[in-house]
N, C-alpha and C positions, 0 to 999 in steps of 0.2 A: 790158050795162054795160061801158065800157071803164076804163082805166086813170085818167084824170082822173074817174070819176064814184066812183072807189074811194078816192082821197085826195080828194076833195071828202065824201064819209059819214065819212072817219077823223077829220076836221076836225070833226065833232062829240064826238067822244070814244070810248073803247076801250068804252063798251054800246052804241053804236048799230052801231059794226063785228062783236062779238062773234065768230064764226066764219065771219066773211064772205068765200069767197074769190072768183078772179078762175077763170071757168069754163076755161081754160089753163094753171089750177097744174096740170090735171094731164095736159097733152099732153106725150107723152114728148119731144118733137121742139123746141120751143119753152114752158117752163113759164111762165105769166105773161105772157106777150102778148097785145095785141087780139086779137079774131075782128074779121079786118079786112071792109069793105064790099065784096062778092061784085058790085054793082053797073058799080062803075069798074074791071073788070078782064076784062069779056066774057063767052063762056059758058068760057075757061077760069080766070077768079076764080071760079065759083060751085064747078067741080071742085075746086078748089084747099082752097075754105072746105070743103065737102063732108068731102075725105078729112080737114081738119083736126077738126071736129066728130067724124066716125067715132073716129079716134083716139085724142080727148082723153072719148068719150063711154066707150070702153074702158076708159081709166085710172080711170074715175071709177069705174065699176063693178069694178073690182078693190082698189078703195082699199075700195068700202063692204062687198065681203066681207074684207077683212083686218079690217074694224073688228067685223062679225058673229063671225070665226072667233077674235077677239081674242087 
């Protein structure tokens, strides 16, 4: 999902959004950006997306134990 497909669901209303976020809110590096296409950028777009995934897959799992350790 990128960012127009995020305000395209809001455009229905605040239940269809509910806690819906953008997989980047939680890359420390850039919060809220595309995971841009790996394809148009050679084999160093796919490094690029790679470390951005690794990163933002960390955040995530530090957010969902802060929410455990509440």
């Amino acid at each position: 999902m990128d960012g127009q497909n995020l305000r395209d669901i809001a455009e229905l209303g605040p239940a269809e959004t509910g806690r819906l976020l953008m997989f980047r809110a939680f890359d420390p590096e850039e919060p809220d950006a595309d995971v841009p296409d790996p394809y148009y950028g050679g084999d160093e777009g796919f490094h690029e997306v790679l470390a951005m995934v690794e990163r933002t897959c960390d955040g995530i799992v530090d957010a969902l134990r802060r929410l455990r350790l509440g």
